[in-house]
C-alpha positions in Angstrom: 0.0 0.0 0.0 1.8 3.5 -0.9 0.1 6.4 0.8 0.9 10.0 0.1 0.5 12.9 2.9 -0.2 16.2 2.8 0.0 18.5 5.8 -3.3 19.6 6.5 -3.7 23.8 6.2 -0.9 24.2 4.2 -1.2 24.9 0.5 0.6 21.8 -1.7 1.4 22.7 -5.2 2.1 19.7 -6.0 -1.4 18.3 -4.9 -3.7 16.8 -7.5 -5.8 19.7 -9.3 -8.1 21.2 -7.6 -6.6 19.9 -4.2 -3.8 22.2 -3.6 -6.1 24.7 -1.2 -8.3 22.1 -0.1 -6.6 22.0 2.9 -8.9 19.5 4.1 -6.8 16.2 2.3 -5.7 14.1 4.4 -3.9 11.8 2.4 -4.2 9.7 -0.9 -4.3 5.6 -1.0 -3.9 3.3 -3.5 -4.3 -0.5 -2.7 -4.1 -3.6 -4.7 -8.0 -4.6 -4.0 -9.0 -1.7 -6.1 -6.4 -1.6 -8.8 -6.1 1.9 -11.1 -8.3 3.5 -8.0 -7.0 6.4 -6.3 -9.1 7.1 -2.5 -8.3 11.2 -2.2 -9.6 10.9 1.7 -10.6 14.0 2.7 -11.8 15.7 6.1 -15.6 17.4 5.0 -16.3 20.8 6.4 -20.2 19.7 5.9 -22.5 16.8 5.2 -25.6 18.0 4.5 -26.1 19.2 1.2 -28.8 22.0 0.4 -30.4 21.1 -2.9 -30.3 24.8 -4.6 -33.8 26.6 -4.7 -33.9 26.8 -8.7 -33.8 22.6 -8.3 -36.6 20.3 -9.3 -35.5 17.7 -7.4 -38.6 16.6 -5.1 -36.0 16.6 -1.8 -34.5 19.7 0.1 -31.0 17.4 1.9 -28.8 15.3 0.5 -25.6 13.4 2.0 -23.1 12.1 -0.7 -20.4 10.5 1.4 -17.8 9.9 -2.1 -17.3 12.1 -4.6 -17.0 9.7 -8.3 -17.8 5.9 -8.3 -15.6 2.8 -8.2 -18.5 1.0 -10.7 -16.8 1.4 -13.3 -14.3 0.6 -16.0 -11.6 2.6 -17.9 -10.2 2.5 -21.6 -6.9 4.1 -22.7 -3.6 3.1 -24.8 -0.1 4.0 -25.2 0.7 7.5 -25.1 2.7 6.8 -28.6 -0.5 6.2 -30.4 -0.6 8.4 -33.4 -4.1 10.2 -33.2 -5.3 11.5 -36.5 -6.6 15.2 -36.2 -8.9 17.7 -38.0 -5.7 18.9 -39.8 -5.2 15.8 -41.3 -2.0 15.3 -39.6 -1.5 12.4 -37.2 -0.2 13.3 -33.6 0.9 11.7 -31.0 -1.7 10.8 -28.3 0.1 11.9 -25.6 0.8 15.6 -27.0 -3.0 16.3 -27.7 -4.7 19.3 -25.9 -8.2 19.6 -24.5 -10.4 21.5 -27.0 -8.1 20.6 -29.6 -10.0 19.4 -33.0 -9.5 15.8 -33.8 -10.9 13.4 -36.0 -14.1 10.4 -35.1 -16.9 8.9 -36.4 -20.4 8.5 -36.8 -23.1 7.2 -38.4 -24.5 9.6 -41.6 -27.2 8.3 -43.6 -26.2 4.6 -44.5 -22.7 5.0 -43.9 -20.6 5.7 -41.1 -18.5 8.6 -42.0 -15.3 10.3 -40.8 -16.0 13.8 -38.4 -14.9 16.7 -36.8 -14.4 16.4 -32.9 -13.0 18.0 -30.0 -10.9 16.3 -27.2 -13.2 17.0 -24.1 -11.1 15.6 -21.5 -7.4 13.7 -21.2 -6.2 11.9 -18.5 -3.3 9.0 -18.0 -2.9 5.8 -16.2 -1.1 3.2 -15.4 -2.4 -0.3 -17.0 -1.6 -4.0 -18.3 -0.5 -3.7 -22.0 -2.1 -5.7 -24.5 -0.3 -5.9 -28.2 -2.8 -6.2 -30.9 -1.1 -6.8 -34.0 -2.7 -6.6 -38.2 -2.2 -8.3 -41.0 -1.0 -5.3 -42.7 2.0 -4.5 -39.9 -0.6 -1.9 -38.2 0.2 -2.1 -34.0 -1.6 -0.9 -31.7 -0.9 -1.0 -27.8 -3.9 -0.7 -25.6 -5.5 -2.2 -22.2 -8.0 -5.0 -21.8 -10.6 -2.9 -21.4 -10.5 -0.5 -24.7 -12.3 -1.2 -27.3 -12.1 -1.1 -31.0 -14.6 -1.0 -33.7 -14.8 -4.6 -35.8 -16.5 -6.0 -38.9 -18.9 -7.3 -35.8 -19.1 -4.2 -33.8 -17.8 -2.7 -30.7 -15.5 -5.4 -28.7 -12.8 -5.0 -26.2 -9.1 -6.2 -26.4 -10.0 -9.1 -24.0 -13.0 -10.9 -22.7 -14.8 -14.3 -21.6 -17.3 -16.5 -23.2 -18.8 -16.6 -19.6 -18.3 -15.4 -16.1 -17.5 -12.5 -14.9 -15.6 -11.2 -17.3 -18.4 -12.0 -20.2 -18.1 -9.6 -23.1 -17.6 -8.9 -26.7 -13.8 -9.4 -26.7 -10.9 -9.2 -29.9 -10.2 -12.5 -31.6 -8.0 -13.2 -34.8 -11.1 -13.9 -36.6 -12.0 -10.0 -36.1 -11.3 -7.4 -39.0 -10.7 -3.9 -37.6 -12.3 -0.7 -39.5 -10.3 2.5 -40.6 -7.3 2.7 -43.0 -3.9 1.2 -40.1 -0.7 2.6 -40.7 0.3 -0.2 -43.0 3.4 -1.1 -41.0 5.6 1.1 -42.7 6.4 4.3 -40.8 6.7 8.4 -41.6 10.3 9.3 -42.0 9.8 12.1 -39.8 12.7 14.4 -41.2 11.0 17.3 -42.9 13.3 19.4 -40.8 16.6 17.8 -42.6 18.4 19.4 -45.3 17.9 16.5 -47.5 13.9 17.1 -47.2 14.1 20.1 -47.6 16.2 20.3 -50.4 13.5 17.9 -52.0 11.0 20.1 -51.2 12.0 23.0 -52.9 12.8 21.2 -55.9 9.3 19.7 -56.2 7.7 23.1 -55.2 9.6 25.0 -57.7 9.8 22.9 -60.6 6.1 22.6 -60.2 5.1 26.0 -59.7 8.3 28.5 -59.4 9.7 30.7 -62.2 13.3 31.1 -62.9 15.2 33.3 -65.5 18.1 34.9 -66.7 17.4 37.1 -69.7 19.5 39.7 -71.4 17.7 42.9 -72.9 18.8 45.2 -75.3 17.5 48.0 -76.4 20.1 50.0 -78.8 21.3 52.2 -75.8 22.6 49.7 -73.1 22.4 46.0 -72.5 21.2 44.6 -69.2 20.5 41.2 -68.1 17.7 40.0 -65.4 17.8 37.6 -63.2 14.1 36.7 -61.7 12.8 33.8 -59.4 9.1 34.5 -58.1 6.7 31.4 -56.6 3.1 32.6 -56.4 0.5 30.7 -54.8 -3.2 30.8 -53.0 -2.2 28.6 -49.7 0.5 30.4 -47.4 1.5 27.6 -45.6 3.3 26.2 -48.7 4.6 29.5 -49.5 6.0 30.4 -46.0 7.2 26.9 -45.8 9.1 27.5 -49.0 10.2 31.3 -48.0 11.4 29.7 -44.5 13.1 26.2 -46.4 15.2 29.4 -48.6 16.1 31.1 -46.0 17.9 28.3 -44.2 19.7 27.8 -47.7 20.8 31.4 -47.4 18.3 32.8 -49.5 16.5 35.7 -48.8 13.1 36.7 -51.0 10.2 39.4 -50.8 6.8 39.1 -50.2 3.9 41.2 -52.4 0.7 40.5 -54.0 0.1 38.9 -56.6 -3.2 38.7 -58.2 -6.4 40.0 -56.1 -9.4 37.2 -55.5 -12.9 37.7 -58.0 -15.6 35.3 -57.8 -13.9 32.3 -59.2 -10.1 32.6 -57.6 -8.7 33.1 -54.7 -6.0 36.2 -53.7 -2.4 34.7 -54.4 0.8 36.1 -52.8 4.4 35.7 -54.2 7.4 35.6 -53.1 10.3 36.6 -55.4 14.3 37.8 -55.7 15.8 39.6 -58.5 19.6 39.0 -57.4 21.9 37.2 -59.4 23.2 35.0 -56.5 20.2 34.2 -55.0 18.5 32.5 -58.2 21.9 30.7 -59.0 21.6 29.4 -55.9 17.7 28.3 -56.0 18.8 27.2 -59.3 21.3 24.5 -57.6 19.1 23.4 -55.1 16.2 22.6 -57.4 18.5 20.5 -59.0 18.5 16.5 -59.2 21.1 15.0 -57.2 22.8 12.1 -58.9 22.3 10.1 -55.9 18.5 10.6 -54.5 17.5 9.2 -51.4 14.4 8.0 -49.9 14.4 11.8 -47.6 15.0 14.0 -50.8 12.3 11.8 -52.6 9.7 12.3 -49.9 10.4 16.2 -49.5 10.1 16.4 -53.6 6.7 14.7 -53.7 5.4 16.9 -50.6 6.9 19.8 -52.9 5.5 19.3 -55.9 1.7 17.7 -54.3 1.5 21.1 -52.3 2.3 23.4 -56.1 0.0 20.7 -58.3 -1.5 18.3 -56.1 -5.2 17.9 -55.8 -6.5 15.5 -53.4 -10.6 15.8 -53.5 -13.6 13.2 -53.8 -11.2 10.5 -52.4 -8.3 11.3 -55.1 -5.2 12.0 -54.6 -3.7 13.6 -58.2 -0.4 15.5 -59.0 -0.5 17.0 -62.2 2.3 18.4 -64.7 3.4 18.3 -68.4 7.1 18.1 -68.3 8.0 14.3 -68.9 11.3 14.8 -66.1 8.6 15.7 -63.3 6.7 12.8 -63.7 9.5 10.2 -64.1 11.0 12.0 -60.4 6.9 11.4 -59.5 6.7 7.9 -60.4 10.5 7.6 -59.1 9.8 9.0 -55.7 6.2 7.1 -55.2 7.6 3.3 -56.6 10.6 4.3 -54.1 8.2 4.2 -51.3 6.2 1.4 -52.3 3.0 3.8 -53.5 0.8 2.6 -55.6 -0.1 4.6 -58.8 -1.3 5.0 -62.2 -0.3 7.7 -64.6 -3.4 8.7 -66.3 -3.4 9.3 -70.4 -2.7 13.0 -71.6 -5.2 16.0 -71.7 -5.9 18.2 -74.2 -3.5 20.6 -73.0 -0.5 17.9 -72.3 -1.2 17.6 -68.9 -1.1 14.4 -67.3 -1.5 13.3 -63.8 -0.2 10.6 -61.8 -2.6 8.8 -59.6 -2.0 7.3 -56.4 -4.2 4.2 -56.1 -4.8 1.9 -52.9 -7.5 4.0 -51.3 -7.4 6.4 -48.2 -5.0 3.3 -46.7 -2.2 4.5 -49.2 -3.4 8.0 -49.5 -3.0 8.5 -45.6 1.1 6.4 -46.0 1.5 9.4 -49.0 0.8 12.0 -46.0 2.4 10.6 -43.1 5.7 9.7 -45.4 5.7 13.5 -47.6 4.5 15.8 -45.0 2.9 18.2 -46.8 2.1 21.9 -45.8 -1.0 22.2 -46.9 -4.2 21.3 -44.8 -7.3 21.6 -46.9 -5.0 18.9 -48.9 -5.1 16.7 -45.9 -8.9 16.5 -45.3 -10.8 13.2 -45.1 -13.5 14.9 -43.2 -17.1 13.8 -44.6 -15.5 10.1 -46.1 -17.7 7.4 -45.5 -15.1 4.6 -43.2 -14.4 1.9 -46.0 -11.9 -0.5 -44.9 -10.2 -1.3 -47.2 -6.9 -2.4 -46.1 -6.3 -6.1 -44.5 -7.0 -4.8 -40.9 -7.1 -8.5 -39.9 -6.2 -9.3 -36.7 -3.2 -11.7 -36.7 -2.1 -12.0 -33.0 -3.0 -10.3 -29.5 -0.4 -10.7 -26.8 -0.2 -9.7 -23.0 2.9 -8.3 -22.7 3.0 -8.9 -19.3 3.7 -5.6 -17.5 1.6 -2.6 -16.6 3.2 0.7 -18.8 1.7 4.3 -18.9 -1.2 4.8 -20.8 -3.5 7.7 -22.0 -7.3 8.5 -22.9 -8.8 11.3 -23.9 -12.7 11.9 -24.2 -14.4 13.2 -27.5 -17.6 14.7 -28.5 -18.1 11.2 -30.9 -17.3 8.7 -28.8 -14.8 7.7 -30.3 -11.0 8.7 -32.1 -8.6 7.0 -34.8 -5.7 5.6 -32.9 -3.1 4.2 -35.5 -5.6 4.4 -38.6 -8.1 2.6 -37.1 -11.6 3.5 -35.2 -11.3 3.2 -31.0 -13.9 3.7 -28.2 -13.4 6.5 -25.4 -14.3 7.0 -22.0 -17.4 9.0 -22.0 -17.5 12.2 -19.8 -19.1 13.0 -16.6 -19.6 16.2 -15.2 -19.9 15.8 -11.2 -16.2 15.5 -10.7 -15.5 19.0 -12.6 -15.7 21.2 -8.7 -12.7 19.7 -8.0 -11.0 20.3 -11.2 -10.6 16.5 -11.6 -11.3 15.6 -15.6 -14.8 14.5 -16.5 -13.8 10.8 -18.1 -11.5 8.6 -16.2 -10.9 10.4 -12.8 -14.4 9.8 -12.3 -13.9 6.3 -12.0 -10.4 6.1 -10.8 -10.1 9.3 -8.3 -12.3 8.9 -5.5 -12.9 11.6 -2.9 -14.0 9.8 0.3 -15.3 12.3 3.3 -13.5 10.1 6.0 -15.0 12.2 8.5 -18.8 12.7 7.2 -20.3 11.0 10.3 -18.8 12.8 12.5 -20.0 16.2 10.7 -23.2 15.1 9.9 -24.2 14.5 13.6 -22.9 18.0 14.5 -24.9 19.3 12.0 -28.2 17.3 12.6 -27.8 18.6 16.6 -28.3 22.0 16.0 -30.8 23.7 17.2 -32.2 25.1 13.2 -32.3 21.8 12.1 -36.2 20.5 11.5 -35.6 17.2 11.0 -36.3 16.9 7.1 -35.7 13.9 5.1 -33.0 13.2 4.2 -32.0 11.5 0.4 -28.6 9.5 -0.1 -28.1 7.6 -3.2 -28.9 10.8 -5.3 -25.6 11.8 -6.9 -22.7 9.0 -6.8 -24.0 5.3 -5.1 -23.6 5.4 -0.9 -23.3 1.4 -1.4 -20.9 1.5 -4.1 -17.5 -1.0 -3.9 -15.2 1.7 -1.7 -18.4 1.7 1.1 -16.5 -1.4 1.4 -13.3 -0.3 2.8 -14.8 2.8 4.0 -17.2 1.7 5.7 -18.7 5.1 6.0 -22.6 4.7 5.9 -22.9 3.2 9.8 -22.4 6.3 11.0 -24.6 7.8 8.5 -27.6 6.2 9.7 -26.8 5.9 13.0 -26.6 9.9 13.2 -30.1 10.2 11.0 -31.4 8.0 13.6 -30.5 9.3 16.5 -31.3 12.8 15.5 -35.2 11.6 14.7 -34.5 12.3 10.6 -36.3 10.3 8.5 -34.0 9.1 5.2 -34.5 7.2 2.1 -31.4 5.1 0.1 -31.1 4.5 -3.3 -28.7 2.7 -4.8 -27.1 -0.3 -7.3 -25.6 -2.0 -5.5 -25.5 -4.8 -2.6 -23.4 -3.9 0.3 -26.3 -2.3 1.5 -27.2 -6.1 3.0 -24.5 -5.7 5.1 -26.2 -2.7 7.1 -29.4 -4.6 7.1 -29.4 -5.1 11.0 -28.6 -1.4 11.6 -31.2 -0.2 9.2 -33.6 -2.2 11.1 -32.7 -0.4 14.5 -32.9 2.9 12.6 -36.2 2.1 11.2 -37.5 1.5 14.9 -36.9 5.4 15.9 -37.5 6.9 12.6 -39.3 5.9 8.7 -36.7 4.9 6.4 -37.1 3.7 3.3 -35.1 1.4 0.7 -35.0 1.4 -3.4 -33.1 0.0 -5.3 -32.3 0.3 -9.2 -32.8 -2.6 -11.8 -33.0 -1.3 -14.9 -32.0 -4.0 -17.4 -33.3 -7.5 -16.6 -30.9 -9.5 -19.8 -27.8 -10.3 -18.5 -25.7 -9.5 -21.9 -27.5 -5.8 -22.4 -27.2 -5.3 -18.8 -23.3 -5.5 -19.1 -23.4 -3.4 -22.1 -25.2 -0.3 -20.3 -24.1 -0.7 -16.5 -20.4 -2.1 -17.1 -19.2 -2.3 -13.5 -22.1 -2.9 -11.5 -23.5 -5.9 -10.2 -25.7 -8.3 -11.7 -29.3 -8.2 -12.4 -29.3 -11.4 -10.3 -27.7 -9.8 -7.3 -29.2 -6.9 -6.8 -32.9 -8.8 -6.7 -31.3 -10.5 -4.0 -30.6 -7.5 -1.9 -34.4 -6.5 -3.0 -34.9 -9.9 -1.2 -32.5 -9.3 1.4 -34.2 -6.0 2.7 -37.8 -7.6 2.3 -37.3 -10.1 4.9 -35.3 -7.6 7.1 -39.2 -5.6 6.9 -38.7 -3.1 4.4 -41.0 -2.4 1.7 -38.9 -1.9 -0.5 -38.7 0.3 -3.9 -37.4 -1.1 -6.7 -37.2 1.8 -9.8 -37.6 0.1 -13.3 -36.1 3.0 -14.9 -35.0 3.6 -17.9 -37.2 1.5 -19.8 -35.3 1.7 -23.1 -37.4 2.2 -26.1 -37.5 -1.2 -28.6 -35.1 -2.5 -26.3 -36.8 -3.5 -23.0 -40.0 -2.6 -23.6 -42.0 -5.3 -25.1 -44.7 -6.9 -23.5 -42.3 -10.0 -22.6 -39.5 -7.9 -21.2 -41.5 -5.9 -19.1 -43.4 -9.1 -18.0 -40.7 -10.9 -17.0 -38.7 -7.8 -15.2 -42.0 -7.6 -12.9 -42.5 -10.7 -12.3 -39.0 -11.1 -10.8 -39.6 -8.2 -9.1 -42.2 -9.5 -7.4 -40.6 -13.0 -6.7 -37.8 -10.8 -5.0 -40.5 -9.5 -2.5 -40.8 -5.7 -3.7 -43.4 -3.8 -2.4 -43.6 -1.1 -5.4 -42.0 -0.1 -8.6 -41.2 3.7 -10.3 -41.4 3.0 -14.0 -40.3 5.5 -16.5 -38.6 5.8 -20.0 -35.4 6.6 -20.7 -34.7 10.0 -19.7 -31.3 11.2 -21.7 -29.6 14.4 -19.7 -27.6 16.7 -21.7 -24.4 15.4 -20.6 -25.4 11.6 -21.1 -27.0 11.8 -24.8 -24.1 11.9 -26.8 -22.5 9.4 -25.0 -26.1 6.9 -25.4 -26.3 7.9 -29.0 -23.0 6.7 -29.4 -23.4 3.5 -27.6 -26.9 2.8 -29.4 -24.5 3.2 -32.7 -22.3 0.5 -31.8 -24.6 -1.9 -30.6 -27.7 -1.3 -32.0 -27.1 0.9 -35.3 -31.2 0.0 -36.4 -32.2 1.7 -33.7 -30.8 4.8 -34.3 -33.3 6.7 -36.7 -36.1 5.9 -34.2 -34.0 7.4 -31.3 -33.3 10.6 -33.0 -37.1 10.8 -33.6 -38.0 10.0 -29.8 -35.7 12.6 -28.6 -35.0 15.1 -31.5 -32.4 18.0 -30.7 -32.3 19.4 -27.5 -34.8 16.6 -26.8 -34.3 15.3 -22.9 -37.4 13.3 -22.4 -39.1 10.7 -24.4 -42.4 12.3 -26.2 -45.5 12.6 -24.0 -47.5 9.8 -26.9 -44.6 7.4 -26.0 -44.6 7.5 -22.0 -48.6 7.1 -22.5 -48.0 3.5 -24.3 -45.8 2.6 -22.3 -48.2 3.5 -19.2 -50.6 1.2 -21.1 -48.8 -1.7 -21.0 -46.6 -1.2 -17.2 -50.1 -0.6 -15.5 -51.8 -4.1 -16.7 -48.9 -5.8 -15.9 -48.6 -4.5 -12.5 -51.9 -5.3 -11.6 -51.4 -9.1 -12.9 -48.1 -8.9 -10.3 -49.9 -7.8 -7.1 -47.3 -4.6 -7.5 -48.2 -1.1 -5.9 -46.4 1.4 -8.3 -46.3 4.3 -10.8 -44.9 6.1 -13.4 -42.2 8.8 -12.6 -43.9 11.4 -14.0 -47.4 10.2 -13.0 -49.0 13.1 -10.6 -48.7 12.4 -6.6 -51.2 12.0 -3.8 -52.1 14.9 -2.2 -49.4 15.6 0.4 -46.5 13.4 -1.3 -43.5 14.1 -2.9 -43.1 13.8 -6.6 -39.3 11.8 -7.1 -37.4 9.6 -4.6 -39.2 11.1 -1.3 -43.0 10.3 -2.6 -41.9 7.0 -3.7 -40.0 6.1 -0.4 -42.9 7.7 1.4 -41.0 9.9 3.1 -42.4 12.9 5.2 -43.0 15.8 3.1 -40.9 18.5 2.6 -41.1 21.9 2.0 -40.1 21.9 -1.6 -41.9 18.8 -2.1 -45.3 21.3 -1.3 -43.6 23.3 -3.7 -43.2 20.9 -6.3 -46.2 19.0 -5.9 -47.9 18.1 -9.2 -44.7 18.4 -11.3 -42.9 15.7 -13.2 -39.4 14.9 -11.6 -36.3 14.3 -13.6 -35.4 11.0 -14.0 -32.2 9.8 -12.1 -30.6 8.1 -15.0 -26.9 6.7 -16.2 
């Protein structure tokens, strides 16, 4: 066990964000029985938590004794991992920014297509590496847990048939989608002279102007000297002015030719002394001896002058025979594939390179070009055409430094091919923690909540209203376990004559079963519980992390024969996917074999922070559902539509009835004097912004 201290009052700057004027942190754990979690134990100034006035929720107290959940599970991969961007360019994972544009995926129409993103969130860890090699060299180096989009859909780098540890995993008999790297990597020299020498001689020759020319005219005889380059896209002309000027060259800037409605502006750069255009004129020249760096700089040269890379074709175009045998040279050098299409009109021909965006993106990663509207791939439908087979996947064995970033799609190309995220959560943003992984992995615990709470539950202003845990982050999640926080909890409610409800997932809540039953003796309490997904492989899709369907009716058991009516919320109800007559059927019935007294029904209810990341689960998983989604909740859209909750109302309510089940919807109106939300359904004492709130639907406490 390695613990790290901080003296308490005493500002740390090298605390974890958001800790360094905490002053309350007592000191940070990690222990082998939660591996990859980080316990930020912290001493709580308060434990009561005043629900703001502008809130809907149905409760005026809460008491949230962590801070992020231990539920659930983490993706990420080596930090080398070449990310492709919205520039084109491919980037190291490890060097990209928050906010910075990238590219991911989605589903357009019939095809999934490549899209603009934004990294959201980045955070790194320490994890198991897995090498997950293709047929066509591509490797990638990633946890267990991440997940990469196949021929079959969403799976993860390792898995089980059954268990535990069921789940869509990776096997050699899985084709990856995207375009890999190929196995052959970028040179990464377009800062060396033999580069850039290359480049200037394709950029030139393909676009530049050079002459020496002698005029006479009877009185005197003068000769010129003249280099200009003129072009619409200034980052190949102030690569090109920079490239000369580390050859000693020096040139001028003006304006060329203004824009009208069919061209754009161009600038020029251009010298008119003798030296400096003898000297362009020797580095533009051929070397007797060309290598693999001057060959890649001279086809990034002369694609950025008459390269053309639209509609999925990438073309450079020229007339003079020499250019397009160093073309061909330069691309069969570097195994390129390409064609060299017949002459136009004009004498023009162009030489094609072929293979798809698999070769097109080894052309960019291996020339470097300057220009990015060149680069663009945005808007392609994903077409895999390389062999993105997989050929082996090995534990290597050792745990190494990993990174993951969050994205507005879900998703980001990792080495040419399509990977899942982390999706973001908000609640762990106060403490300036990131919203994806530190969620899961960096867990504030309020060591000292009980101790606080029952101060704060003896004072004199305190009336004794209910009280709702279970409403943020789980009481009864897995570090309850170690903590062992929630004794004290209820043993100061109880004492102090508050009534309190608990909602949660999961079943460490059996443990306090004895205590609850004292509490319940002095003051109402209340249990619920939340089973949402009743098949055992969907419920491991949506609630990675948690326990089992099975389980938790156990602790619905549990708590029945302890002599609680207990709760249980059957919520969401996802639309074509749990809520057919059989589904439902079968989830009540269970429900009522556990021994539940009542059930809160509703349909899914998608926050603003949770839709993307559903939308982009639903793609994976269930891509023929999508259309209908988008038409349940269109836009801005948070709740299913008003004609859907009614049909679904029709068949929960029948069903019920047939079960023996007490129960309603959670927007359904409440009894005069009850609490819409968690404290009507617990049957809690009413509060004052319960009155309030009375005859209003309450949001849905949801993913």
């Amino acid at each position: 066990m390695r613990w790290q201290g901080q003296e308490l009052g005493v500002p740390d700057a090298a605390a974890l964000p958001g800790l360094e004027h905490l002053n309350g942190l007592v000191r940070s754990v990690t222990t082998p029985e939660f591996s990859g979690v980080t316990f930020h134990e912290v001493m709580a100034k308060s434990a009561l938590n005043h629900v703001p006035g502008a809130s809907a929720m149905p409760f005026d107290w809460t008491v949230n004794p962590y801070r992020g959940c231990s539920h659930a599970c983490v993706y990420c991969m080596a930090p080398e991992t070449l990310v492709l961007c919205a520039d084109g360019r491919q980037r190291r994972m490890d060097g990209l920014a928050i906010g910075q544009e990238i590219i991911g995926s989605e589903a357009v129409g019939e095809y999934r297509r490549y899209v603009r993103t934004r990294v959201l969130a980045k955070w790194t860890t320490h994890k198991r590496a897995h090498r997950i090699t293709l047929a066509d060299g591509t490797v990638l180096t990633a946890s267990g847990d991440h997940r990469f989009l196949t021929d079959r859909g969403w799976k993860h780098v390792t898995g089980a048939m059954s268990g535990d540890g069921r789940r869509p995993f990776l096997t050699t008999s899985n084709r990856l989608q995207g375009f890999g790297l190929g196995g052959r990597p970028a040179l990464g020299v377009s800062g060396s002279g033999e580069y850039r020498r290359g480049y200037l001689s394709g950029m030139i020759r393909g676009d530049g102007m050079l002459f020496h020319r002698t005029y006479d005219d009877g009185a005197r005889s003068r000769t010129l000297h003249r280099f200009r380059l003129a072009l619409a896209d200034s980052e190949a002309l102030d690569r090109t002015r920079r490239m000369l000027l580390d050859e000693g060259v020096a040139t001028h800037t003006r304006p060329f030719t203004t824009a009208t409605d069919t061209r754009r502006a161009m600038t020029a750069i251009h010298s008119a002394r003798r030296t400096d255009v003898e000297t362009i004129e020797r580095l533009i020249g051929v070397p007797s001896l060309r290598t693999r760096t001057w060959q890649a700089g001279f086809l990034a040269g002369v694609f950025d002058a008459e390269g053309s890379h639209s509609r999925g074709i990438l073309r450079i175009s020229n007339k003079d025979p020499e250019v397009l045998q160093l073309i061909a040279d330069a691309l069969t050098v570097h195994d390129l594939p390409y064609v060299i299409e017949p002459p136009r009109p004009n004498g023009v021909r162009a030489v094609r390179v072929t293979g798809g965006l698999p070769e097109r993106q080894r052309f960019f990663r291996i020339t470097e070009p300057a220009i990015t509207r060149k680069l663009a791939i945005e808007g392609m439908a994903v077409k895999t055409v390389a062999d993105l087979r997989i050929v082996s996947i090995e534990d290597l064995g050792v745990e190494s430094d990993m990174v993951d970033i969050t994205t507005g799609t879900g998703d980001f190309i990792a080495n040419g091919v399509i990977s899942h995220n982390c999706f973001a959560r908000g609640t762990h943003e106060y403490l300036e923690f990131d919203t994806g992984h530190d969620f899961d992995s960096q867990i504030v615990v309020k060591i000292n909540v009980a101790e606080v709470l029952r101060k704060e539950l003896a004072r004199g202003s305190w009336t004794r209203e209910p009280v709702a845990l279970g409403t943020n982050t789980d009481p009864y999640q897995r570090a309850e376990g170690r903590y062992r926080l929630m004794p004290g909890i209820v043993s100061a409610l109880a004492d102090s004559g508050t009534p309190f409800s608990i909602l949660t997932k999961g079943t460490l809540l059996r443990r306090d079963l004895p205590l609850l039953q004292e509490a319940a003796a002095s003051v109402p309490v209340t249990i619920a519980t939340s089973i949402a997904v009743f098949d055992d492989t969907l419920q491991k899709l949506v609630e990675p992390g948690t326990p089992s369907t099975a389980a938790r009716l156990e602790t619905v058991r549990a708590a029945t024969e302890a002599g609680f009516r207990v709760t249980v919320f059957l919520m969401p109800i996802l639309p074509h996917l749990t809520d057919s007559i059989a589904a439902l059927d079968d989830a009540l019935r269970r429900i009522r074999e556990a021994g539940a007294a009542r059930v809160v029904y509703g349909a899914l209810h998608l926050r603003p922070g949770v839709k993307p990341w559903f939308m982009q689960w639903l793609g994976r998983e269930h891509p023929e559902l999508v259309s209908s989604y988008l038409g349940l909740y269109p836009g801005v859209s948070s709740y299913a539509p008003k004609g859907y909750r009614t049909w679904l109302a029709k068949r929960v309510r029948p069903l019920l009835r047939v079960h023996g089940l007490g129960g309603q919807a959670e927007d359904d109106s409440p009894p005069r004097g009850a609490v819409p939300g968690l404290a009507a359904r617990s049957q809690i004492v009413t509060t004052s912004r319960g009155r309030a709130a009375a005859g209003q639907a309450a949001p849905a406490m949801l993913f």
